[in-house]
SEDOSE-628401 format. One record per atom (N, C-alpha, C): residue in one letter; x negated, y, z negated. Coordinates in pm, whole numbers, padded with zeros to 5 digits, always signed. Example, Ala and Ser with C-alpha at 12.3 -4.5 7.8 and 13.67 -1.06 7.14 Angstrom:
<rs>
A-01319-00569-00780A-01230-00450-00780A-01320-00330-00780S-01285-00225-00708S-01367-00106-00714S-01290+00003-00787
</rs>
This chain:
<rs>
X-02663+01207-01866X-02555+01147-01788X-02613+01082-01662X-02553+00971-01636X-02627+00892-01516X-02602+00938-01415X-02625+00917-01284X-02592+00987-01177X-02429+00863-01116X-02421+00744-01174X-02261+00716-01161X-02201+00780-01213X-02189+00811-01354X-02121+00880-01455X-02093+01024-01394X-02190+01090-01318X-02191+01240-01286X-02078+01221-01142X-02064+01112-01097X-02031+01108-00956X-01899+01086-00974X-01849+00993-01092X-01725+01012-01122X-01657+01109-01165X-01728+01182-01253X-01657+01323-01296X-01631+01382-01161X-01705+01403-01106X-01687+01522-00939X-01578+01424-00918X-01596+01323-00914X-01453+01281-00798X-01294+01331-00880X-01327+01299-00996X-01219+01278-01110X-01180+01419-01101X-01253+01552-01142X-01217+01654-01134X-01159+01722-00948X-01191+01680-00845X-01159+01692-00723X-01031+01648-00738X-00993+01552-00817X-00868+01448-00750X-00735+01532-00853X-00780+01625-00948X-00708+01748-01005X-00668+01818-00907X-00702+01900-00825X-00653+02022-00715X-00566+01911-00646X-00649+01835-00575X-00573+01736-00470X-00440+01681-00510X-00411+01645-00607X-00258+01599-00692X-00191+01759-00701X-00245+01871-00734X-00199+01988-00761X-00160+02042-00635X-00197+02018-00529X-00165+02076-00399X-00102+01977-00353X-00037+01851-00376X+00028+01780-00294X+00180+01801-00375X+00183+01807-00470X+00289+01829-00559X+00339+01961-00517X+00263+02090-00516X+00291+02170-00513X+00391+02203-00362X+00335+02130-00253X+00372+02123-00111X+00497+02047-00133X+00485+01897-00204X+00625+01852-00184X+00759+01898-00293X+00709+01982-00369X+00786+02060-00464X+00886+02218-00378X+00815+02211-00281X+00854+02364-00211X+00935+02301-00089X+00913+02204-00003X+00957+02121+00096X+01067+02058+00046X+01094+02026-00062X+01225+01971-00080X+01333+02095-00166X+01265+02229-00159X+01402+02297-00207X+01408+02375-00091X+01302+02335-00008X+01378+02414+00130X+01446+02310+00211X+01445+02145+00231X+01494+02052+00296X+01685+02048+00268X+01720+02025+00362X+01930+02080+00347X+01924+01956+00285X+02042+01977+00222X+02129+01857+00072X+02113+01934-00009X+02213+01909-00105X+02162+01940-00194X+02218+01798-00344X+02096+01784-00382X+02082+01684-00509X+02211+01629-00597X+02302+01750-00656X+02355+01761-00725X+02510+01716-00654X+02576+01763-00518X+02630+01681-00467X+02627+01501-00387X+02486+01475-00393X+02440+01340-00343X+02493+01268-00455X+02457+01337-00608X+02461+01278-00717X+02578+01228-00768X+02712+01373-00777X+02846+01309-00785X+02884+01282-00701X+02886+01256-00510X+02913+01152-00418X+03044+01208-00366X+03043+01335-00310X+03137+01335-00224X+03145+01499-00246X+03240+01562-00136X+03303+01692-00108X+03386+01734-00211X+03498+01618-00262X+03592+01669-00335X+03497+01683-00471X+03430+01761-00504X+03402+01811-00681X+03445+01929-00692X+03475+01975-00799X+03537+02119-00893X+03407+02173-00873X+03366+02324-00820X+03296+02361-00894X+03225+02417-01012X+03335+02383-01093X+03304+02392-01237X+03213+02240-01238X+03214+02158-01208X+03162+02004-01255X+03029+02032-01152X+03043+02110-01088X+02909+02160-00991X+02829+02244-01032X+02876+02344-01105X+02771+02399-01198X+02721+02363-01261X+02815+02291-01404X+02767+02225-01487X+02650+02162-01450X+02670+02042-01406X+02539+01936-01337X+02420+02018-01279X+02439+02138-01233X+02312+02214-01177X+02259+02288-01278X+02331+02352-01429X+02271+02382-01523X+02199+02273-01644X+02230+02144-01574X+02199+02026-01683X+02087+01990-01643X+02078+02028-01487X+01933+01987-01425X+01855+02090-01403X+01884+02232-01468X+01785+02331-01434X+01795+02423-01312X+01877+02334-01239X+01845+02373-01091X+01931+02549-01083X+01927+02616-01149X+02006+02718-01146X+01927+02816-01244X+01847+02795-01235X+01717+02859-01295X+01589+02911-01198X+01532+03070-01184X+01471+03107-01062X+01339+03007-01037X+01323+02982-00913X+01246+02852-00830X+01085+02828-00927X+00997+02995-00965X+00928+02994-00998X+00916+02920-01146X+01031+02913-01229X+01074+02871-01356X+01068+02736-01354X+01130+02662-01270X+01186+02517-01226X+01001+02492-01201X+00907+02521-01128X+00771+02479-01096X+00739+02461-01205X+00720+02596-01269X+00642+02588-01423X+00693+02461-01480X+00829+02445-01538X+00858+02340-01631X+00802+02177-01543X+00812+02251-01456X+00780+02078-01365X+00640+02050-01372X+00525+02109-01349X+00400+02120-01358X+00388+02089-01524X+00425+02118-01576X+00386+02112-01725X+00438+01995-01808X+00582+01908-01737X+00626+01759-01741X+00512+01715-01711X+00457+01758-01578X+00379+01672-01490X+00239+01624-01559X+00162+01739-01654X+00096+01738-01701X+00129+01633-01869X+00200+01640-01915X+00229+01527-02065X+00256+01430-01972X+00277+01368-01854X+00306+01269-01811X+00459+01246-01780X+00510+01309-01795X+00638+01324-01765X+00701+01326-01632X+00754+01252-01501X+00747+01250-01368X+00899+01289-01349X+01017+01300-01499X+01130+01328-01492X+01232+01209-01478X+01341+01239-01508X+01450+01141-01432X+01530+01171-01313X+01522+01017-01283X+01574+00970-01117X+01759+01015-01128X+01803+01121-01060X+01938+01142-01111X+02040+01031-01003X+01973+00965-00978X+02049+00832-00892X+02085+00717-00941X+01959+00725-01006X+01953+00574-01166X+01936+00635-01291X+01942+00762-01354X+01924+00817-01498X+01830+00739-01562X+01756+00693-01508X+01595+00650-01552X+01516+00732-01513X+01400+00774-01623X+01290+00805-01641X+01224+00749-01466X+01138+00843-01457X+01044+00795-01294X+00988+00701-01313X+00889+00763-01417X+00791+00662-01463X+00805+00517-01450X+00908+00449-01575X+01010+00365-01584X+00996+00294-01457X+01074+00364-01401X+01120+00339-01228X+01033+00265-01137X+00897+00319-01161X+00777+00317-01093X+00682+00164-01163X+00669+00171-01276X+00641+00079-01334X+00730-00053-01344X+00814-00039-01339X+00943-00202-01259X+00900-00197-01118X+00875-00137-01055X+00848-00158-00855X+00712-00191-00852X+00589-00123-00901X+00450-00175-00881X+00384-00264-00866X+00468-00358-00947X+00374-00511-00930X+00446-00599-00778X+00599-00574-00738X+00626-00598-00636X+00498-00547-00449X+00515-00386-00541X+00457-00355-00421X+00316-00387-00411X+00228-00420-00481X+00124-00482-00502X+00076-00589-00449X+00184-00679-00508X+00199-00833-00458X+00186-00849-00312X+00281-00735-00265X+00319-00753-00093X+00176-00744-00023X+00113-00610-00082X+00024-00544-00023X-00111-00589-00048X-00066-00693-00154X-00246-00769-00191X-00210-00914-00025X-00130-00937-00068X-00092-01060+00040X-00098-01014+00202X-00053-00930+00239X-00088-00833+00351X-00211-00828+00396X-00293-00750+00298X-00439-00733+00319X-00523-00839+00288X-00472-00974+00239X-00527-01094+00208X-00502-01126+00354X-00413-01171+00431X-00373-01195+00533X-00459-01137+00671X-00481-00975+00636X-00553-00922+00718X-00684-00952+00723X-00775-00994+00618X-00928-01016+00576X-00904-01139+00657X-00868-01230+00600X-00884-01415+00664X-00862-01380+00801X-00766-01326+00840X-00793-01334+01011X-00858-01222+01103X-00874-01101+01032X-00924-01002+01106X-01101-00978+01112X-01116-00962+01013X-01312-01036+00957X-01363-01121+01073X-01331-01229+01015X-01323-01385+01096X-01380-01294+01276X-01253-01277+01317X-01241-01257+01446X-01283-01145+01522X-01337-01028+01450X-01412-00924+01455X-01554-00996+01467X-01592-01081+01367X-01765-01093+01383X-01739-01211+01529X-01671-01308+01557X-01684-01373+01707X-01656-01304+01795X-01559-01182+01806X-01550-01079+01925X-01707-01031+01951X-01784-00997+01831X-01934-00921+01828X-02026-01013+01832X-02024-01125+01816X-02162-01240+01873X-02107-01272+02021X-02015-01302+02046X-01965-01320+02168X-01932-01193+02269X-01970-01060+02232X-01940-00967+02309X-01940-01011+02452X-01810-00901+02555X-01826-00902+02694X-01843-01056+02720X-01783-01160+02677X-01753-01267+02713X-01607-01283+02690X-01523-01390+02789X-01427-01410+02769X-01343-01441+02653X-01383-01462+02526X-01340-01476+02388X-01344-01361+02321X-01428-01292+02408X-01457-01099+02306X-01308-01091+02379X-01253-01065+02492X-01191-01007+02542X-01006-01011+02497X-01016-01160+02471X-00898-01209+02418X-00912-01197+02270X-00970-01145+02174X-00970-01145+02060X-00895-01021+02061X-01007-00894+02144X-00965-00767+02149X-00844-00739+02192X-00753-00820+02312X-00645-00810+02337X-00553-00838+02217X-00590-00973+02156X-00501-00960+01990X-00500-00869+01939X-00646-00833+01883X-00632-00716+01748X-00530-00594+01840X-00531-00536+01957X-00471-00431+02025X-00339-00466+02014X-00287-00556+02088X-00156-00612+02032X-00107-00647+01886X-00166-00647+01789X-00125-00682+01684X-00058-00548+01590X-00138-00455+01621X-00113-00335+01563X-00028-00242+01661X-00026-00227+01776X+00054-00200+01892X+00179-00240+01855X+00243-00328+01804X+00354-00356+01775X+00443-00332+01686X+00561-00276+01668X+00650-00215+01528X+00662-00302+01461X+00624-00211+01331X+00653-00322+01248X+00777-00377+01216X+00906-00322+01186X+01019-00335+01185X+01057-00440+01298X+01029-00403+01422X+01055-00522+01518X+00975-00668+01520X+00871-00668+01465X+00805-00788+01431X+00832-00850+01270X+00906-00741+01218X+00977-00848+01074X+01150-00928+01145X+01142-00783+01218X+01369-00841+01231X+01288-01025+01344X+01190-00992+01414X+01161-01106+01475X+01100-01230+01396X+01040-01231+01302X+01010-01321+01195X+01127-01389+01169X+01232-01271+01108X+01357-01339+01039X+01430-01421+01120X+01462-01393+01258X+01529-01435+01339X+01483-01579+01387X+01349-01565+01358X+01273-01714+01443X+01258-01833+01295X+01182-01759+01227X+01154-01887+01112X+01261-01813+01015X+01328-01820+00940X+01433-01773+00851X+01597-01841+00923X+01665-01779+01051X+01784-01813+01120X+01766-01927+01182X+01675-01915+01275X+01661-02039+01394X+01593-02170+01306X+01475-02142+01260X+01388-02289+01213X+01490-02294+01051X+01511-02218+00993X+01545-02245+00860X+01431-02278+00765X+01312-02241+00795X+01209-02264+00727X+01130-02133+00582X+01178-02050+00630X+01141-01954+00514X+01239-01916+00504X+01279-01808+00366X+01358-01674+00344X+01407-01572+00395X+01499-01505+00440X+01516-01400+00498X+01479-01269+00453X+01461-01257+00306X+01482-01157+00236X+01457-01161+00063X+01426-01044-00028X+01410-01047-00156X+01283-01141-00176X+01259-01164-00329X+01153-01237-00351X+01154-01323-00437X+01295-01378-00466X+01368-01516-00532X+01445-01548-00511X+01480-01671-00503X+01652-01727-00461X+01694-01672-00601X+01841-01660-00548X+01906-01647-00658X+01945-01750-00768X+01922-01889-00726X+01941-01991-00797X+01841-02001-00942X+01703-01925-00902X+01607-01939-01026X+01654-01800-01080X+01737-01685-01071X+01726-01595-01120X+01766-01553-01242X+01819-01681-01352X+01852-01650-01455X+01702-01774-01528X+01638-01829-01502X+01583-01917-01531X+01431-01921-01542X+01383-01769-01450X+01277-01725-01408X+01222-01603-01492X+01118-01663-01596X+01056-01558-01709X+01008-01441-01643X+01050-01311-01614X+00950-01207-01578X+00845-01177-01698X+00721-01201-01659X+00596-01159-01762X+00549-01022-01730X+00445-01019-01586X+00428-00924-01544X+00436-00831-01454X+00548-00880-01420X+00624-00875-01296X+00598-00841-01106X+00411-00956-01167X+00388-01026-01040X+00454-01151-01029X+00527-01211-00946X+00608-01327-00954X+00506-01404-00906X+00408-01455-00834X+00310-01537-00844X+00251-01572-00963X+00192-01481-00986X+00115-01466-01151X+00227-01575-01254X+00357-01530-01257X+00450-01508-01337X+00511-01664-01362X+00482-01707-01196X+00554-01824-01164X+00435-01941-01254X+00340-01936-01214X+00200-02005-01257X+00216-02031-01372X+00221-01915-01509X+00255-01893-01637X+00360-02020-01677X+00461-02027-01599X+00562-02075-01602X+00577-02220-01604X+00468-02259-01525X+00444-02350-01484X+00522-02466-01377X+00634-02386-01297X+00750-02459-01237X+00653-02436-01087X+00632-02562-01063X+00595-02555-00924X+00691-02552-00810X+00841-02567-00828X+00985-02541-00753X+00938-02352-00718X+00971-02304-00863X+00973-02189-00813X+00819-02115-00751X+00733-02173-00819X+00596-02171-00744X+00599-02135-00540X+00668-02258-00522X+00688-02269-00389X+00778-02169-00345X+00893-02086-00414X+00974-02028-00360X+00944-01916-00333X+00862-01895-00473X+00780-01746-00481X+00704-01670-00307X+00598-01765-00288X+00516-01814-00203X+00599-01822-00020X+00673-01882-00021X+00753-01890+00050X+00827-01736+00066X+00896-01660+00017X+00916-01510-00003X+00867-01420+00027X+00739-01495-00023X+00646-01370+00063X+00559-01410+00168X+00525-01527+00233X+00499-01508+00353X+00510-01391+00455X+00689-01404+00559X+00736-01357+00625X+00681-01179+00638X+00740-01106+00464X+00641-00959+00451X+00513-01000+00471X+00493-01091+00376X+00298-01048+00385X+00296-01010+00541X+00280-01121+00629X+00231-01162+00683X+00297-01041+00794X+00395-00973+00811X+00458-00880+00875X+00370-00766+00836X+00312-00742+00719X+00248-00608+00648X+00080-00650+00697X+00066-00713+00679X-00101-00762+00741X-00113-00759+00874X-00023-00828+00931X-00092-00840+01082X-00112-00681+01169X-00046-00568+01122X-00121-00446+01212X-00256-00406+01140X-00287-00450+01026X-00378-00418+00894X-00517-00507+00967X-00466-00655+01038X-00580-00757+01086X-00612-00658+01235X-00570-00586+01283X-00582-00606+01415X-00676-00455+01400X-00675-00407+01344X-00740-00261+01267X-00886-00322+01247X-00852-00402+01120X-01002-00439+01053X-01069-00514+01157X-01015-00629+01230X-01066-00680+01332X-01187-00601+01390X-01110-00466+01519X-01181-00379+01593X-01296-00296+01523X-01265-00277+01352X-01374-00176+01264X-01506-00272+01242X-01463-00417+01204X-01529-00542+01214X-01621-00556+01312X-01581-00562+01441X-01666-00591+01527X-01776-00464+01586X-01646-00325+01553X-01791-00221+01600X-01849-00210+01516X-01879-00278+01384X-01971-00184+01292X-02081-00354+01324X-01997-00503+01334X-02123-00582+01405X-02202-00581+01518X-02121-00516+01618X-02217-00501+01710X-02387-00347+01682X-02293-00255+01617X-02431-00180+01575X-02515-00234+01482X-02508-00333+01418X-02600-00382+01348X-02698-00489+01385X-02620-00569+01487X-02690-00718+01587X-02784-00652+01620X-02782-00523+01727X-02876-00495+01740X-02962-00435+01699X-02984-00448+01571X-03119-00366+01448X-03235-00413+01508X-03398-00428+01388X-03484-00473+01427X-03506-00587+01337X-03417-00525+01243X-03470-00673+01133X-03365-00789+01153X-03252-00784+01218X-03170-00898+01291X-03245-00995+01358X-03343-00887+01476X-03413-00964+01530X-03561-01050+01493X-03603-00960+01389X-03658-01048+01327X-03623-01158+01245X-03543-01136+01186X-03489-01290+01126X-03499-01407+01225X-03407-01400+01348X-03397-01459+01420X-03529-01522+01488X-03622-01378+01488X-03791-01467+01577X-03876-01555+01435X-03815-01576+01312X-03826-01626+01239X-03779-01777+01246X-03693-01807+01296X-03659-01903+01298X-03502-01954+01236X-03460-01864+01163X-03345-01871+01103X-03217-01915+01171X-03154-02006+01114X-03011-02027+01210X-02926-01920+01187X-02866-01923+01368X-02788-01802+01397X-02654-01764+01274X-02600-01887+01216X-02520-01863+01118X-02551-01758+01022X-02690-01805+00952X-02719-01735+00836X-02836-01604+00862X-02825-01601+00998X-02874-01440+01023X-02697-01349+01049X-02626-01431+01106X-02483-01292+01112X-02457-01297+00914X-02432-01412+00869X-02382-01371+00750X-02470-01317+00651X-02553-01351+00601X-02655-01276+00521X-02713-01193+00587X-02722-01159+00714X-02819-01031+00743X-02754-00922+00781X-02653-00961+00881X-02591-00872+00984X-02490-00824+00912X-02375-00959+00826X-02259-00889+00832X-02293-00808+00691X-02389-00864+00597X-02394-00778+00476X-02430-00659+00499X-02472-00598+00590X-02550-00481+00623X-02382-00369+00689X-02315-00491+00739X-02194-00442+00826X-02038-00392+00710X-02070-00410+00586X-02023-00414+00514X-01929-00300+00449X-02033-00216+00440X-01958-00108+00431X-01838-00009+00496X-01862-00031+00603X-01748+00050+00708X-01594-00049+00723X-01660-00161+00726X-01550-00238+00644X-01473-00254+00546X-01542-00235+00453X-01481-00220+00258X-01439-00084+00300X-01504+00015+00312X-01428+00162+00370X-01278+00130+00400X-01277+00112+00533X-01139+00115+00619X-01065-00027+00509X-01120-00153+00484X-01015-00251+00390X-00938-00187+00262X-01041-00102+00202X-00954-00029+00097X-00904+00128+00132X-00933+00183+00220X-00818+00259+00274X-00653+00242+00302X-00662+00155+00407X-00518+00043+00451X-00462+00006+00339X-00545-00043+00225X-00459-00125+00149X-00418+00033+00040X-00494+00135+00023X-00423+00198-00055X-00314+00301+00029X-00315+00315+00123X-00183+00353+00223X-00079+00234+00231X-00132+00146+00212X+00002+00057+00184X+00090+00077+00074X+00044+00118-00026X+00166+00174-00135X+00233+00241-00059X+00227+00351-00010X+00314+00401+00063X+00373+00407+00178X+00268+00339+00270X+00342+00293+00399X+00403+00170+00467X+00480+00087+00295X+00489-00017+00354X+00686-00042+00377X+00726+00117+00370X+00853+00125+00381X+00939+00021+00449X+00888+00015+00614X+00967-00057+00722X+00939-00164+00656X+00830-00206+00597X+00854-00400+00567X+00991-00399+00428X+00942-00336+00348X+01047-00322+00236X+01207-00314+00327X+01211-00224+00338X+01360-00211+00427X+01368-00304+00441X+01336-00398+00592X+01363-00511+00652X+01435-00635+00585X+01299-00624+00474X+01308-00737+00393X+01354-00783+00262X+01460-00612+00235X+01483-00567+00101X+01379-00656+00006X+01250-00587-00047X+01177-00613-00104X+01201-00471-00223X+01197-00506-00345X+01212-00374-00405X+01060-00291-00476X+01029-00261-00404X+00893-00225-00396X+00947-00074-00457X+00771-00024-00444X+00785+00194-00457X+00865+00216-00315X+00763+00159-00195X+00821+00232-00069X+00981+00190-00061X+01040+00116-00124X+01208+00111-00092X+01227+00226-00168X+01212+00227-00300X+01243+00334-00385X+01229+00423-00328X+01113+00443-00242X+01096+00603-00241X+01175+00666-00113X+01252+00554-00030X+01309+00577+00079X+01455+00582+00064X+01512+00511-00071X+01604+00550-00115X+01637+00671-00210X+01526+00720-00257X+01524+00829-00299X+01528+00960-00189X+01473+00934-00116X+01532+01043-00005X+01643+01095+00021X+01730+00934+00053X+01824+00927+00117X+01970+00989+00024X+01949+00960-00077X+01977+00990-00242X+01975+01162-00263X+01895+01238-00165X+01840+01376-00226X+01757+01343-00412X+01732+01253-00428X+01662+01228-00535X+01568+01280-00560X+01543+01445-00574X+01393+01559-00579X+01322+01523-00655X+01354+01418-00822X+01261+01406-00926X+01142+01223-00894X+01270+01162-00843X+01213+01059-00787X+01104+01040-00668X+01135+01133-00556X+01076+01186-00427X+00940+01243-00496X+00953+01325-00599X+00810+01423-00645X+00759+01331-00722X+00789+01253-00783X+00726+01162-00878X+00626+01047-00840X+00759+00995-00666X+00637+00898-00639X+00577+00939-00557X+00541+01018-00501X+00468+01108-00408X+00323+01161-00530X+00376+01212-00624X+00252+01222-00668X+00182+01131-00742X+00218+00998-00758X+00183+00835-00843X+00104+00806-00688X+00185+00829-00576X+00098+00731-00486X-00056+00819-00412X-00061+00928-00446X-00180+01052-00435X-00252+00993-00523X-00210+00988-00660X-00336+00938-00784X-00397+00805-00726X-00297+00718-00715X-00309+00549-00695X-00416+00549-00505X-00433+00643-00426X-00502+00627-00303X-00631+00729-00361X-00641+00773-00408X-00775+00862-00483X-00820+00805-00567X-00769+00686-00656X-00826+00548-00714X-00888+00465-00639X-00802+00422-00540X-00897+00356-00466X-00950+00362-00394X-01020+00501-00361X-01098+00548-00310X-01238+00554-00364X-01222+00585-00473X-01320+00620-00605X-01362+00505-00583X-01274+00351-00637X-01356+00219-00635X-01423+00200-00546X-01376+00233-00393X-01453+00123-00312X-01554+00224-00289X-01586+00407-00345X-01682+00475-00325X-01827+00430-00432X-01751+00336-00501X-01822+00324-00584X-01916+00144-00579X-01798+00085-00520X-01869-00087-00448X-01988-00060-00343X-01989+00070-00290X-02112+00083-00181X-02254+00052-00234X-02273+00130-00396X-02430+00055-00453X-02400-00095-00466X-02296-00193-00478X-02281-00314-00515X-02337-00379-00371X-02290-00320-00268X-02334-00391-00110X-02425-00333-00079X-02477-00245-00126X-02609-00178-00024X-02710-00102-00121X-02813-00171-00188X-02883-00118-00313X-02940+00009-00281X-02949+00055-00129X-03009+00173-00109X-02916+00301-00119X-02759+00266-00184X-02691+00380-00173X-02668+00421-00332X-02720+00592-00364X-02748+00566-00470X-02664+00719-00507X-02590+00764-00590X-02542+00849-00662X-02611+00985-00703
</rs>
């Protein structure tokens, strides 16, 4: 067995307990959290409790706590995440219609964040302690300093109400919505397929406002990780040798410096972006985007315990994935890191 092959198993088998202890925590936290499920479900005070039992023996829930784990752990294990008693869909289901939304947002986000935060991290660090370091750093600080919720309702208000130039909300007019093939239910992807450059543009247009609401605390992050991991590297020895070489300053930061700077970067870039599955609630809200994080915030709100446990433990697997990858892009950037 190779020493990748060996490195994945350890991770693969680690990321067993870790799903087993997060489940297990949010499995105990929500039968101690007040609501209860079964009245959220039929929607109001006035029920019989005969129609209240019933529904609590249809869902188990009247069965001792230790019983209800077992059967749940052992769904959990055939793959089974249960049904959403809000929508009587399967989780799974559930989860697999929202993914490519929340994806979309969160690839565009962190697309958003790379082009401007990178960029402006390596001129904060050639330019250190000069007046352009200083105002960069004041951006990235301000950028992430700021709510997100209050910098979407301010998006909408400025380009959406006032200019009339983007969308307020969702991620199609309703005018293409009988007309518009879902394939894979990336609507970029989807639109392309399609070949309608109308809805092309609308697509695109839609998601600006989120992206660009979900990226900018994401740029102002990578920015500051950007520039401290360039400034420890400018000053190496082999920087400076390049440079008493003769090399232009361009192609000593990019081939020497920033490839070397690389890693702590790809680190923290695929961190953010796999906390964005789940922390991209406030943009969803804002922007009713129907992502996991709406789901999973309406599932709260819902007392929805099968939905709540389901995507809680999809978005544990899905950030221990991409963890694994980018643990694993480090031999791709740095031949000396080896398994």
């Amino acid at each position: 067995m190779s020493g990748v092959t060996r490195y994945i198993a350890q991770r693969l088998a680690l990321t067993v307990p870790m799903v087993f202890i997060l489940v297990s925590v949010v499995f105990l936290v929500l039968r101690i959290m007040p609501g209860d499920p079964v009245l959220a479900m039929l929607g109001g005070r006035n029920v019989s409790p005969e129609l209240i039992a019933q529904k609590r023996h249809e869902m188990g829930l009247d069965k001792p706590l230790h019983i209800q784990y077992t059967e749940y752990l052992s769904g959990l294990i055939r793959g089974d995440l249960g049904r959403s008693t809000r929508t009587g869909k399967p989780v799974a289901e559930e989860l697999v219609s929202r993914l490519p939304a929340t994806l979309e947002l969160a690839i565009w986000g962190m697309l958003f964040a790379a082009i401007f935060g990178i960029p402006t991290g390596i001129i904060a660090a050639v330019r250190a302690d000069k007046p352009s370091d200083h105002l960069i750093r004041v951006l990235h600080i301000g950028s992430f300093a700021l709510p997100i919720f209050w910098v979407g309702l301010m998006f909408q208000v400025i380009f959406a109400v006032k200019l009339g130039w983007l969308p307020v909300a969702s991620r199609l007019s309703g005018r293409f919505a009988f007309s518009f093939q879902r394939v894979t239910g990336f609507y970029l992807l989807d639109a392309l397929i399609l070949g309608d450059k109308e809805i092309l543009v609308d697509v695109v247009k839609h998601l600006v406002l989120p992206g660009v609401t979900l990226g900018l605390a994401q740029m102002g992050f990578l920015g500051r990780v950007t520039r401290a991991a360039m400034l420890e590297v400018l000053d190496t020895e082999y920087v400076t040798t390049a440079r008493s070489k003769g090399l232009g300053e361009r192609l000593v930061i990019l081939r020497h410096a920033l490839r070397n700077a690389l890693i702590p970067i790809i680190t923290v870039f695929g961190l953010q972006f796999a906390m964005l599955m789940g922390g991209a609630v406030l943009t969803e809200t804002v922007f009713s985007w129907p992502g996991i994080a709406g789901f999973l915030i309406q599932s709260l709100y819902y007392r929805d315990w099968w939905a709540l446990q389901g995507t809680i433990a999809f978005i544990g697997v899905f950030v221990a994935t991409v963890n694994l990858v980018v643990d694993l892009l480090y031999s791709v950037i740095d031949p000396r890191v080896r398994y």
